[in-house]
N, C-alpha and C positions, 0 to 999 in steps of 0.2 A: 228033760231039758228042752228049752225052746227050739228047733233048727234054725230061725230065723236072730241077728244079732240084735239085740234092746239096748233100749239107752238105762243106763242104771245113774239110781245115786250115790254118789262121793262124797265123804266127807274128809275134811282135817281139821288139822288144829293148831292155831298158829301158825308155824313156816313149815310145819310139816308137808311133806308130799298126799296129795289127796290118796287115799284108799276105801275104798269098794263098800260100802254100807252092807253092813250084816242084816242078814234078814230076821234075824231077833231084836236088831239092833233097834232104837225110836233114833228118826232123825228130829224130829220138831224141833228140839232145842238146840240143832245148830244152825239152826236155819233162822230163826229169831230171835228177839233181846227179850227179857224179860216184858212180862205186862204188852208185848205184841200180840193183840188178838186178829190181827190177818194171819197169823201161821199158826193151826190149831189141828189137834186132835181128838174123839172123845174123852171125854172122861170112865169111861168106860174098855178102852184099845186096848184089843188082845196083849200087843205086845209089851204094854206095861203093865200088866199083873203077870206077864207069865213069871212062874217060878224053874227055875236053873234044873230039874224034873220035868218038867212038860217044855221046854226049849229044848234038850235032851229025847226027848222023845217025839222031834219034828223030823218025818223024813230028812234022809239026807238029799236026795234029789230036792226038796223043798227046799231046806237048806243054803243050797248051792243058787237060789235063785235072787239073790238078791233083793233091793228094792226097785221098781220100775217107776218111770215117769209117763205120766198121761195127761192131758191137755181135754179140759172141758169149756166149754164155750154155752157163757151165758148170750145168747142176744137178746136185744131189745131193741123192739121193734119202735117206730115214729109216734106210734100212739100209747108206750109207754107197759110195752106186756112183754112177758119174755116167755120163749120156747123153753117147754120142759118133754121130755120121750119115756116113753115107758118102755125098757129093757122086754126083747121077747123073753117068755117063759120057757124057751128049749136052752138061754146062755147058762150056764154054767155059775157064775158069780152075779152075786147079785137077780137073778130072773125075777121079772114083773114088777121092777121096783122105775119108781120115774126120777129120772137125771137129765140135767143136758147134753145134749149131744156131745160125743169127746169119745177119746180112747188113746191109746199109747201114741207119745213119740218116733220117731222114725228116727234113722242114722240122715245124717245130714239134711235138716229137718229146723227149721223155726218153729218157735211155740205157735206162733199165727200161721205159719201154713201148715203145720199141723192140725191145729184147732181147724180151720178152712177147708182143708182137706177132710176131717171127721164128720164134721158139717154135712158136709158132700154125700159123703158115701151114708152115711144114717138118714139123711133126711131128703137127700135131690137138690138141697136149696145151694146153688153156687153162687156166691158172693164174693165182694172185691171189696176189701177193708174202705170202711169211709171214715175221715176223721183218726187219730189214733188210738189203737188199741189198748186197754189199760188192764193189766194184773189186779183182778181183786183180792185174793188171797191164796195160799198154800193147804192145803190138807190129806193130812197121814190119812187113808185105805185103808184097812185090813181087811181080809174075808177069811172067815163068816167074822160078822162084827162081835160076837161076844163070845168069849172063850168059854162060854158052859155050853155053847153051842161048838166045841170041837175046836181041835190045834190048828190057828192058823195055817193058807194055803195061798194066798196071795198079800204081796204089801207092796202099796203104790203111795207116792208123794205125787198129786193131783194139783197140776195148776188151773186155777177157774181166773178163766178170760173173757173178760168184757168186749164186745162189739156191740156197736149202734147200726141202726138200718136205717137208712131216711123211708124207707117204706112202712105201709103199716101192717099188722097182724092178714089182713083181710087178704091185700097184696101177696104176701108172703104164701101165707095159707095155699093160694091158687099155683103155686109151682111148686109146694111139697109132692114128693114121689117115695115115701120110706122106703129101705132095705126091710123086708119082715124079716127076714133072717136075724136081724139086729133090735128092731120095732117093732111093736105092738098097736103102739098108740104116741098122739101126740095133743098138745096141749098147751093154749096160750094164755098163760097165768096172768091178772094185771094184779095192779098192788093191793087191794083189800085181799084177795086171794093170800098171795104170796106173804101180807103179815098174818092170816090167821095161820098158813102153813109153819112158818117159824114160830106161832107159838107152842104149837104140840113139841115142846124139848122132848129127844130121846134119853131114856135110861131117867123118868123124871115121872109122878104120879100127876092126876087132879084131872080135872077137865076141860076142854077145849070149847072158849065160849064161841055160839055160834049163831049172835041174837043177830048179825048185820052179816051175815049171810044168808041166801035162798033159794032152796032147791041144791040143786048141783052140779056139778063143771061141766060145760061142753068138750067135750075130746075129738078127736077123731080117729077110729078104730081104722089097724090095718088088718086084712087077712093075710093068710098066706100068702094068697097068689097077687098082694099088693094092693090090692082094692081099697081103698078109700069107703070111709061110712060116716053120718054125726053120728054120735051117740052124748049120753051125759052119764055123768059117773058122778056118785052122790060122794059129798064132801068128805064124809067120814073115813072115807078111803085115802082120802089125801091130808087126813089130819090122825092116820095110823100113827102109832111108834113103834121102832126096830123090838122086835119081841127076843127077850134073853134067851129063851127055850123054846124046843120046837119048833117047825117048821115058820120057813119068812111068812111076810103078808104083804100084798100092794100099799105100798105106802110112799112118800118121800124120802130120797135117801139121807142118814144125818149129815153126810159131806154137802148135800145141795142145799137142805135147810142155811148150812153155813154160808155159803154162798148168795143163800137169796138173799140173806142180812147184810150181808156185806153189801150188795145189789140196792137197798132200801137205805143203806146211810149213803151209799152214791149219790144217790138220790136229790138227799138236804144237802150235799156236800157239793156245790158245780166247781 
């Protein structure tokens, strides 16, 4: 168990007393009404195929861990692109995969100084909310994402928070300082990017057309010792899907995909 205390999810029902979400348990459906597609899970989540034999067969320390809450923070910057990180390859969950910036809750803690605070510590960029902050959606975690890939070992309910910068990528770009510890690399997605990235659906066949894209993404790789570099990383990587078996692959995570759609009907939506 953690030493440190976590914010977990609760649920009830009706006038019930809230109680402690199971870590077998799926919260999605109390979290939304029907036909709500801002609170979403895959079609795919471990936790709703396991059978009453492999929930049974989850550590009990596992177990006992409840669901945690974490706070991802889409920005978007003045000229219309948003910061995506790619996870270093020594984390544990999830490694080499690109998300935005975020991570757990704190005890006495706003979702926006949370997210602010995550910000911070992954990326160096310290900002001050401009305009108010808006919740794009909800979404269920598991890891590993597919249960042919091994018994769940973490489950998070992921809030993805909208911030606007009045600055632009360029600006911004010039006070990034990554955590490597945390980071790898970073990347400022604008919107042709970010709609061919949501259309590689995970756990879905076919091919990803890439006739109005060129070449491949500008990034900027960290080293260890925190060093800044350009580099470009060819599209295909970022139009990967979450593989059922076998080892992960750099790809988009399917909670961010979720996210950047949500992020694109924002969009048409002021």
């Amino acid at each position: 168990m953690d030493t440190v205390r976590r914010v977990l999810v609760h649920v009830c029902r009706e006038r019930a007393a809230p109680q402690r979400a199971l870590f077998v348990q799926s919260v999605t459906g109390h979290l939304s009404d029907e036909g709500d597609d801002e609170v979403e899970r895959p079609a795919f989540c471990p936790i709703k195929h396991l059978s009453v034999t492999e929930a049974a067969a989850i550590p009990l320390d596992v177990q006992q861990r409840g669901v945690d809450v974490a706070v991802a923070v889409i920005l978007q910057t003045a000229n219309g692109r948003v910061l995506l990180t790619r996870r270093a390859k020594e984390l544990r969950i999830f490694p080499n995969v690109w998300v935005p910036p975020g991570g757990h809750l704190e005890l006495d803690e706003t979702l926006l100084e949370a997210g602010l605070r995550e910000l911070q510590e992954e990326t160096g960029l310290k900002l001050k909310p401009e305009g108010a902050p808006k919740i794009l959606g909800l979404w269920e975690s598991v890891h590993p994402p597919f249960l042919s890939r091994g018994l769940p070992e973490r489950h998070h309910i992921v809030v993805y928070m909208l911030l606007q910068s009045s600055q632009s990528h360029l600006q911004l770009q010039a006070s990034l300082a990554p955590s490597p510890a945390e980071v790898s690399g970073c990347l400022w997605a604008d919107v042709q990017l970010v709609r061919a990235v949501v259309s590689s659906v995970d756990g879905e066949d076919g091919e990803v057309p890439l006739s109005d894209l060129q070449g491949g993404a500008s990034v900027t790789r960290v080293s260890s010792d925190g060093a800044l570099s350009d580099s470009t990383l060819p599209l295909e990587v970022l139009l990967s899907r979450a593989p059922a078996s076998g080892p992960d692959v750099e790809r988009v995570s399917t909670g961010t995909k979720f996210a950047l759609q949500l992020w694109l009907r924002s969009l048409e939506t002021p």
